[in-house]
N, C-alpha and C positions, 0 to 999 in steps of 0.2 A: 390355799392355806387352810381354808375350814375343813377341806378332806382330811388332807396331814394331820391335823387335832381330831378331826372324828374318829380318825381310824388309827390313830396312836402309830404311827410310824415314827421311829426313831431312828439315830443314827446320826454320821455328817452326809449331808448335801452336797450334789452336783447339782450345779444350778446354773442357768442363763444365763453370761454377763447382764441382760438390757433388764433382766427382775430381778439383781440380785438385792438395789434397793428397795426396792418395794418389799420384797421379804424381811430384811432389817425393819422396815418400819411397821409390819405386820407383826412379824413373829420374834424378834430379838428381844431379850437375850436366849428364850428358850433355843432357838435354833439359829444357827450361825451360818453361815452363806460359805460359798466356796470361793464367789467372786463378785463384785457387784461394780457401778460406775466408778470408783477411785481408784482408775488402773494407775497412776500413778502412785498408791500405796504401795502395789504390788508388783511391779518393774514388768519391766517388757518381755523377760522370757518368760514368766509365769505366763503372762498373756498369753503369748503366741503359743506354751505347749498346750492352755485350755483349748486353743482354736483349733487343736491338731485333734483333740478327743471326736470329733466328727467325724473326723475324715480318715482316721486309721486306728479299728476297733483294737488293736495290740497299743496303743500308746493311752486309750480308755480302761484297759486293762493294767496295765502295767500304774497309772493313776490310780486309781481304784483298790490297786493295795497298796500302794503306799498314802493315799489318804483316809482308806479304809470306806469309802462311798456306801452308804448303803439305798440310797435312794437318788434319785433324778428328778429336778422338777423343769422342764422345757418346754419352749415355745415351736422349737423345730426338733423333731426327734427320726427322722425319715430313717435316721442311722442305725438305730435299733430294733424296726421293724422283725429283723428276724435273728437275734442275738439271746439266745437259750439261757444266756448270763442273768438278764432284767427280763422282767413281767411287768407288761402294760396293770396298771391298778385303777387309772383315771386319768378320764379326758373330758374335755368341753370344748366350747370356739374356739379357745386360746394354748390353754395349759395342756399336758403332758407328764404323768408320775411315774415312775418306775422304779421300783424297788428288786432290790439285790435278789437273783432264785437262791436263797440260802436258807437251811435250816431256822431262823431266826426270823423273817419273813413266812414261814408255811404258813402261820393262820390269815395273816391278811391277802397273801395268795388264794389263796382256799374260799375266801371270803367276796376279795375284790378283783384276783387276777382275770384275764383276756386271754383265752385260748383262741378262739375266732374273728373276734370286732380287734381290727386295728386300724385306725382314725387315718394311717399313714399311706395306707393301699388305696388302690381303686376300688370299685365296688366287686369289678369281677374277680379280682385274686382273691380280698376278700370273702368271697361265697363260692371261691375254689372247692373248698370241703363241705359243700352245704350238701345232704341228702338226708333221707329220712331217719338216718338215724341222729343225725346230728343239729336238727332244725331246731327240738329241744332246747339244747343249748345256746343257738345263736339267739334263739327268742330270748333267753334268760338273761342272758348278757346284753342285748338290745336293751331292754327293758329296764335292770341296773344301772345302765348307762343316764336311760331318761331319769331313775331316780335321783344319782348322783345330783344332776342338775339337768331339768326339763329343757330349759332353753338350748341345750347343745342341738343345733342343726344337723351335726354330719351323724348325731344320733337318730336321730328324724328321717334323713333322708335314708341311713342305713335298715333301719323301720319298713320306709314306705318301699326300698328295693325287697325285704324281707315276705311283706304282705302278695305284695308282686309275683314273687316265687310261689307264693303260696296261693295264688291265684285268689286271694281276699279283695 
């Protein structure tokens, strides 16, 4: 939530049933949740078609406009990994941001997006495109990553594969 306010992402949220109160109790009223623990507010097919958003990227899309989503905030995102639609923006131990590839997004794109670190890969797809022209950027993006927030391990560990490569 302190990204989302640093980095002025707006819009409505798709967001994790198991955080969506923790976000109400972080950030409400400013931002509004898409779903949270009182699935009994929101009846059982609401339920079930969010739990379909994972598992079949046309029913995320077809969601997506009609709730108008501009960002993602998840705990599990494996689904996204390589969906041209969202841009990884941030990640830690836990969390997962992804915001809309849309004209209204470019500068935080531009700013915080992921072309090469994705939290959701292995190491080696991951550093699939690592060579010398492109180790620039994985450093920079490493690095952004730890700034975001130091303690992320799988930023660390993505690090110490990084140095490895680089035979440091």
């Amino acid at each position: 939530v302190d990204f989302l306010e640093d980095s002025n992402i707006q819009g409505n949220i798709l967001n994790q049933y198991s955080i969506g109160s923790y976000l109400i109790w972080r950030s409400y009223p400013e931002r509004k949740v898409f779903i949270d623990g009182r699935s009994g507010l929101y009846g059982e097919d609401y339920f079930f078609r969010y739990k379909s958003f994972g598992k079949n990227k046309e029913e995320l899309k077809k969601a997506t406009e009609e709730f108008d989503f501009n960002y993602i905030l998840l705990i599990d995102s494996w689904f996204l990994s390589d969906d041209k639609d969202w841009v990884l923006v941030y990640f830690d131990n836990v969390f997962r941001i992804y915001v809309k590839n849309n004209e209204r997004n470019q500068d935080i794109i531009e700013k915080y997006g992921y072309n090469y670190i994705d939290p959701n890969k292995s190491l080696d797809e991951m550093f699939n495109d690592y060579s010398l022209e492109t180790k620039d950027e994985y450093k920079k993006e490493i690095l952004r990553s730890l700034a975001q927030n130091y303690q992320t391990t799988i930023a660390q560990v993505i690090l110490a594969e990084f140095y490895q490569k680089e035979g440091e």
